[in-house]
N, C-alpha and C positions, 0 to 999 in steps of 0.2 A: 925854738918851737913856738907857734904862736899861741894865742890863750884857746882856741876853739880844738886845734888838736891836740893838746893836750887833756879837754876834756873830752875827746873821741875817746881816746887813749884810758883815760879815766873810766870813767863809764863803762867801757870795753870790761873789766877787771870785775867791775859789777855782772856783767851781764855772764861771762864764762863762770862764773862761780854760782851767782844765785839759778843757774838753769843746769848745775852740774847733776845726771840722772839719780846719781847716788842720794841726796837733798832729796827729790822729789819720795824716791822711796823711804828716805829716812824719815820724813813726814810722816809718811802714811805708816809707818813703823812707831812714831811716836804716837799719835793717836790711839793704835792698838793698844800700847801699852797702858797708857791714860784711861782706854778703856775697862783694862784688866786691874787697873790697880783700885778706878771708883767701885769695882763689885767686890770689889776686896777691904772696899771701904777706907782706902786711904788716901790722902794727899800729896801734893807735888810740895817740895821745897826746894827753893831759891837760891843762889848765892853765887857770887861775884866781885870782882874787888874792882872799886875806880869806874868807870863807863861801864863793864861789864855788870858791876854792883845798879845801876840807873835800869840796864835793861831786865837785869832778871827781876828788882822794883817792877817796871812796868808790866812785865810780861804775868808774873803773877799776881796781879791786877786782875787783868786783861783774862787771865786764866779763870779767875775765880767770877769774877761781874758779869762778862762777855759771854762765854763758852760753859759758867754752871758750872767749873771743877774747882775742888778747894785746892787751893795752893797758898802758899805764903812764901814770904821773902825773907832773910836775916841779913836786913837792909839798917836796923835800929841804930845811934848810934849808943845808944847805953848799952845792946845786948853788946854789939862792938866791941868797946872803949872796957865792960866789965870782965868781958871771956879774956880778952886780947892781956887784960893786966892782972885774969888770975893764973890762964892755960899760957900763955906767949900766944904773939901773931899768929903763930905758925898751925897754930891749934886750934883758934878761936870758932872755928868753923866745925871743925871735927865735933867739939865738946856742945855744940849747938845742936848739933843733928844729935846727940848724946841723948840731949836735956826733952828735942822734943818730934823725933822723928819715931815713927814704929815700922816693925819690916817690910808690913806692906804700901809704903811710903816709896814714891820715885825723889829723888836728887839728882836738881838739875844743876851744873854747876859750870861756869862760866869763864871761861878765862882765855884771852888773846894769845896768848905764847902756851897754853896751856902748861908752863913753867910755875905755876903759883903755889909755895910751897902748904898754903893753908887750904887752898884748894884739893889738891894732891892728899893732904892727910887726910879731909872730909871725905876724902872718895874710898878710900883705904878703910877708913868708920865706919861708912857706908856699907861697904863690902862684907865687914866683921857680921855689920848687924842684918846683913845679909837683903838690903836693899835693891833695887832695880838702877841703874845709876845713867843719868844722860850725859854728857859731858858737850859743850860750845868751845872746840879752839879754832887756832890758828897754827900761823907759823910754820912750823917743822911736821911733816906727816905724824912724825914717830914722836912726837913729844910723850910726856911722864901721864897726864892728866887724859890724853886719850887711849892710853894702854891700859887703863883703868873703869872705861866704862864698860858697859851692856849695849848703847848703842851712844855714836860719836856720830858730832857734825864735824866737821872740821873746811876750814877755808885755805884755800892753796893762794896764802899770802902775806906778805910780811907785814902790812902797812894797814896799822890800827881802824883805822877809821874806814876800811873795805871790810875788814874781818867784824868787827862790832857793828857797822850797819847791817852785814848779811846775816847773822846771826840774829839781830832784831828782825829783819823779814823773814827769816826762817820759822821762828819761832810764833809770830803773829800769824804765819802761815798754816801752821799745827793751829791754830785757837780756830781762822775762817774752815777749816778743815771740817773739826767736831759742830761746828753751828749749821756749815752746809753753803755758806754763801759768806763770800767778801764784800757784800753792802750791807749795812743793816744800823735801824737804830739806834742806840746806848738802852739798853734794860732797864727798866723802871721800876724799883720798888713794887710789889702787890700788896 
């Protein structure tokens, strides 16, 4: 295969997933919710392990600077490195959303295979404490992590870096969504 169709071929993967109809309403699904949740006066939280950890960083940035919504990331590596070695890995997440999520809080949460088992308990937390819950996978339709949300993206695909890039335009897509336009500024300080 030469290098040019294989980047047809590539590209291709992008385009059938990020234009899948389900995506576009599930936008306009999140945004409702973002809306329901700031009169409720709550925040978005973050989280993701590896790349996925980088995007929900950016995204609740992006959420909070860009688009006006509070969101945070549990991106830290001390919140990390201190959950992780008092609750295990597997927890570290869960016992976060614990320490500083409240019910009318969404959790967004991240993960390629949506197999991630610290993931998966955060959502399960989430649920207890009777949160709104979004979930980003990949992989397997049925995976563990989107049988647990309230509303699921998910990417019909196996190969990391289709599923983590579409999930970052999805996501930045929700933010040009609430602002009303996909060109604009960086916001300035008043």
């Amino acid at each position: 295969m030469n290098d040019l169709t294989f980047i047809d071929i590539y590209l291709d993967y992008y385009k059938k997933n990020l234009f899948a109809a389900d995506a576009k309403e599930n936008i306009i699904e999140m945004r409702d919710m973002i809306t329901r949740m700031e009169q409720e006066q709550g925040k978005m939280i973050f989280a993701g392990n590896g790349a996925s950890a980088a995007i929900a960083s950016h995204c609740a940035l992006d959420f909070t600077k860009q688009a006006g919504v509070r969101a945070v990331s549990f991106n830290d590596p001390s919140l990390i490195t201190a959950f992780a070695n008092d609750y295990g890995y597997e927890y570290w997440v869960a016992k976060a959303i614990g320490f500083y999520a409240e019910p009318q809080d969404i959790a967004v949460l991240v993960s390629s295979s949506g197999q991630s088992p610290n993931m998966i308990n955060a959502a399960k937390y989430a649920q207890e404490k009777e949160m709104k819950i979004i979930t980003f996978t990949g992989f397997s339709a049925d995976n563990p992590l989107k049988q647990l949300g309230d509303l699921n993206f998910w990417v019909n695909s196996s190969a990391y870096n289709i599923i983590e890039c579409t999930h970052l335009i999805w996501l930045t897509t929700a933010i040009d969504l609430i602002i009303g336009k996909a060109e604009y500024p960086v916001k300035l300080a008043s």
